[in-house]
C-alpha positions as CSV (number, residue, x, y, z in Angstrom):
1,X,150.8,115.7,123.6
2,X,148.1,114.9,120.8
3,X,149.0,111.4,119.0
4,X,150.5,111.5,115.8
5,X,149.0,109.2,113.1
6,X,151.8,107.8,110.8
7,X,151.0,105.9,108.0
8,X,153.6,103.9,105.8
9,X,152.6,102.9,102.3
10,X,153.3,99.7,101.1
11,X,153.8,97.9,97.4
12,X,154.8,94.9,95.8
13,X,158.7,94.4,95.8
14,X,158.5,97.0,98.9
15,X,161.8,96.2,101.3
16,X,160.6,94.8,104.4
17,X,163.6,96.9,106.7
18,X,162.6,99.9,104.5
19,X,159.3,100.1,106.5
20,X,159.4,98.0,109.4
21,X,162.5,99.9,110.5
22,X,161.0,102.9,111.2
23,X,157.8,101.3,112.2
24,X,159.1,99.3,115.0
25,X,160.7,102.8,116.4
26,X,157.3,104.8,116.2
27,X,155.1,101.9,117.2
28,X,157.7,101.1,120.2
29,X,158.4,105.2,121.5
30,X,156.9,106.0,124.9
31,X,156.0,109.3,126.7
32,X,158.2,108.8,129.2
33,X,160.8,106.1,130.6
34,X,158.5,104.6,132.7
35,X,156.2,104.0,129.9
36,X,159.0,103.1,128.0
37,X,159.9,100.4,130.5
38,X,156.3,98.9,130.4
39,X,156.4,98.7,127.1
40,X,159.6,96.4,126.8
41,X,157.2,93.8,129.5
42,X,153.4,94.0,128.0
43,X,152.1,91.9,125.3
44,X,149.9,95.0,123.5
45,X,151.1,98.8,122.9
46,X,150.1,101.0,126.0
47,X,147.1,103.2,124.4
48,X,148.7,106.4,125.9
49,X,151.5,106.2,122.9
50,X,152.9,109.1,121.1
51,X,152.3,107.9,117.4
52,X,149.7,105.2,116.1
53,X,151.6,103.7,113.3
54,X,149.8,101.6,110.1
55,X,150.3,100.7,106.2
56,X,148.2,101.7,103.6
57,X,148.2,100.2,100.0
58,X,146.9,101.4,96.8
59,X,143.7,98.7,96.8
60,X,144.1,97.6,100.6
61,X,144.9,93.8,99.3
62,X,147.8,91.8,100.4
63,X,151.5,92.6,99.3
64,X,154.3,90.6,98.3
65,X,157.7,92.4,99.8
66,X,161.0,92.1,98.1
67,X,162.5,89.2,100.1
68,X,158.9,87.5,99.4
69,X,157.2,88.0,103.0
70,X,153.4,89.0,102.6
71,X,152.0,91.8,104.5
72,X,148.3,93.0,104.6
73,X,148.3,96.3,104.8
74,X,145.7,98.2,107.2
75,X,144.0,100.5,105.1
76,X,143.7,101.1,101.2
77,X,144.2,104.9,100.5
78,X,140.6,105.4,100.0
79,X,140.0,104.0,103.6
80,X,142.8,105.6,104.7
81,X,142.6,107.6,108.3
82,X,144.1,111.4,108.1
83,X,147.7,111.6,108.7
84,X,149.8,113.4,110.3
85,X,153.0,111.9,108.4
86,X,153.2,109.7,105.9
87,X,156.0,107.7,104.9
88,X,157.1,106.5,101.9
89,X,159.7,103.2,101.7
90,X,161.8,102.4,98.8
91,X,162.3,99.1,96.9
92,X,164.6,98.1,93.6
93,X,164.9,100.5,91.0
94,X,162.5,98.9,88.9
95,X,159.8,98.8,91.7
96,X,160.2,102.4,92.4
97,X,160.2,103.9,88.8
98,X,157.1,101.7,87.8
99,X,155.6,103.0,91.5
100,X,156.9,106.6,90.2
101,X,154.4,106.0,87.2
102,X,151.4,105.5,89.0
103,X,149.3,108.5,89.2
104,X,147.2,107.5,91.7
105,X,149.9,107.5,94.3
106,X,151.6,110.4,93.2
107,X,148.4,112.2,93.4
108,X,147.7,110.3,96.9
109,X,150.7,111.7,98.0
110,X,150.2,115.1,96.7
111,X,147.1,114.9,98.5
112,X,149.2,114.9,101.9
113,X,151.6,117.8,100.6
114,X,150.5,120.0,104.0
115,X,150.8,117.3,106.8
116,X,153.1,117.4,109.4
117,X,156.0,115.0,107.9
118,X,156.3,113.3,104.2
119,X,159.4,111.1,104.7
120,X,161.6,108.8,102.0
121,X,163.2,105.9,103.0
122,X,166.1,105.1,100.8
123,X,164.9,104.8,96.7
124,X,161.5,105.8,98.3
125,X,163.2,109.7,97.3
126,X,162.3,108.4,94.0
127,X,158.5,108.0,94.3
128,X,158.4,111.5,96.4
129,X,160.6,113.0,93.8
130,X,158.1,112.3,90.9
131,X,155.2,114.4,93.0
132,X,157.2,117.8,92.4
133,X,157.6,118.0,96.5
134,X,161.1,117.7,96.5
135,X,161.9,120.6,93.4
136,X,164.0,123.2,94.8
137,X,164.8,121.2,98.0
138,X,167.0,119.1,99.5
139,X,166.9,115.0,99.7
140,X,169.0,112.0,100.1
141,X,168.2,108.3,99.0
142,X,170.6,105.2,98.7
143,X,174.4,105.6,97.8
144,X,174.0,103.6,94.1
145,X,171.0,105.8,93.1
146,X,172.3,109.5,93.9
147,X,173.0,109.8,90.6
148,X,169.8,108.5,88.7
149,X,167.6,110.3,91.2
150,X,170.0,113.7,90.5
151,X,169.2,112.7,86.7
152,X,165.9,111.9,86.6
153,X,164.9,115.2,89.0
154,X,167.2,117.7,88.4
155,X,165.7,120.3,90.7
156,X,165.9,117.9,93.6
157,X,169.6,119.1,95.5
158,X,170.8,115.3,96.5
159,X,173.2,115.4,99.2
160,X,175.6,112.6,99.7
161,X,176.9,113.5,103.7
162,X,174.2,112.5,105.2
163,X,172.0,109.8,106.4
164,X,168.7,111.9,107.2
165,X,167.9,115.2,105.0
166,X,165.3,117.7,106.4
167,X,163.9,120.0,104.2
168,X,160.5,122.0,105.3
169,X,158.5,119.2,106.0
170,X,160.2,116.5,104.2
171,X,162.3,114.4,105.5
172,X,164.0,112.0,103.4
173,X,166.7,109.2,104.0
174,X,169.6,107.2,102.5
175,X,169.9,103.4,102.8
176,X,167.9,100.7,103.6
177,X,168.5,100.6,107.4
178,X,168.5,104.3,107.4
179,X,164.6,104.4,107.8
180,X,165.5,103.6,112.0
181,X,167.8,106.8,111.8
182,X,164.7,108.6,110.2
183,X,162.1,107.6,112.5
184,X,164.9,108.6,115.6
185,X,165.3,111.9,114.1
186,X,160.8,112.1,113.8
187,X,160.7,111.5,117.4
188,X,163.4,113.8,118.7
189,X,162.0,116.7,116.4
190,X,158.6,115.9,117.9
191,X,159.2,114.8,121.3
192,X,163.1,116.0,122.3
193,X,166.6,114.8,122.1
194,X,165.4,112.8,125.9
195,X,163.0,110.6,123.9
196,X,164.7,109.9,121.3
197,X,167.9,108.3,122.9
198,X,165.8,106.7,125.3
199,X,163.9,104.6,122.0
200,X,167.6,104.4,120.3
201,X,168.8,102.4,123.9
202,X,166.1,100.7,124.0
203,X,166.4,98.9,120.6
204,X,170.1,99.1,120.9
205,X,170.3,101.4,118.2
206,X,173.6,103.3,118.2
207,X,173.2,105.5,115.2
208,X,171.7,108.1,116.6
């Protein structure tokens, strides 16, 4: 199986669970249990691993998160490797809509409008929804923005049942911790139902 480059953007205000959730699943899935098992002992990521998982920011320069951690991100999106998904995290309202405003990640994310996977983590539906991806489909995002993101995007179908939505090739989610449901669902779409509860045991993960 040919490995899967995922790439997570990241911005100021950005919520830290929003990405590392569903980077710490990708980063951490193995081809097998035996793979999985050497992963839980060895200090750096067996090389054979399904998905190679980085952040890319607008300029490439460090981020401030929401809860104030700083992050540098990998790549900017002009260095940016090609992807084979991208995902896209949410933040507070404000963050998002300002994020929804800028054209040069709407566009950056248009760019990516026939890879394997475009995922939303929580308000991150907000940011996708702004792109025109999501009109005529069906999404999710977090439970006190349903109705704002319905508002805003009327074409967007926003369904309130369920924490992971896939739609074609997008893939959104609702909730901050919900990125970790998303990420299970990515790997048992790409790799079987087998692999993904053997990454949900291994991180204890009983939402699968």
């Amino acid at each position: 199986m040919r490995k899967r480059k995922v790439g997570i953007v990241l911005f100021d205000y950005v919520d830290v669970l929003d990405f590392a959730g569903p980077a710490e699943v990708l980063s951490l899935t193995a081809n097998n249990k035996v793979e999985q098992t050497i992963t839980l002992y060895k200090k750096q990521l067996l090389p054979t691993r399904p998905f190679e998982v980085f952040t890319v920011s607008e300029t490439g320069n460090e981020i401030k998160t929401h809860s104030g951690i700083r992050i540098k991100p990998d790549f900017s999106m002009e260095t940016c490797p090609e992807l084979d998904i991208l995902i896209v995290p949410g933040g507070p309202l404000r963050v998002v809509q300002s994020m929804a405003n800028n054209q040069k990640l709407c566009n950056w994310i248009l760019a990516h409008k026939d890879i394997e996977y475009i995922c939303s983590v929580c308000t991150g539906a907000y940011i996708v929804g702004e792109t025109g991806l999501l009109d005529g489909r069906k999404a999710t995002t977090h439970h006190l923005t349903w109705k704002i993101l319905q508002q805003k995007y009327p074409d967007i179908q926003v369904i309130r049942d369920r924490k992971v939505v896939h739609d074609g090739n997008l893939i959104s989610s609702g909730g901050v911790s919900s990125g970790i449901n998303m990420a299970i669902y990515l790997v048992e779409q790409i790799m079987g139902k087998p692999t993904a509860e053997t990454i949900a045991e291994m991180i204890e993960f009983e939402g699968i």
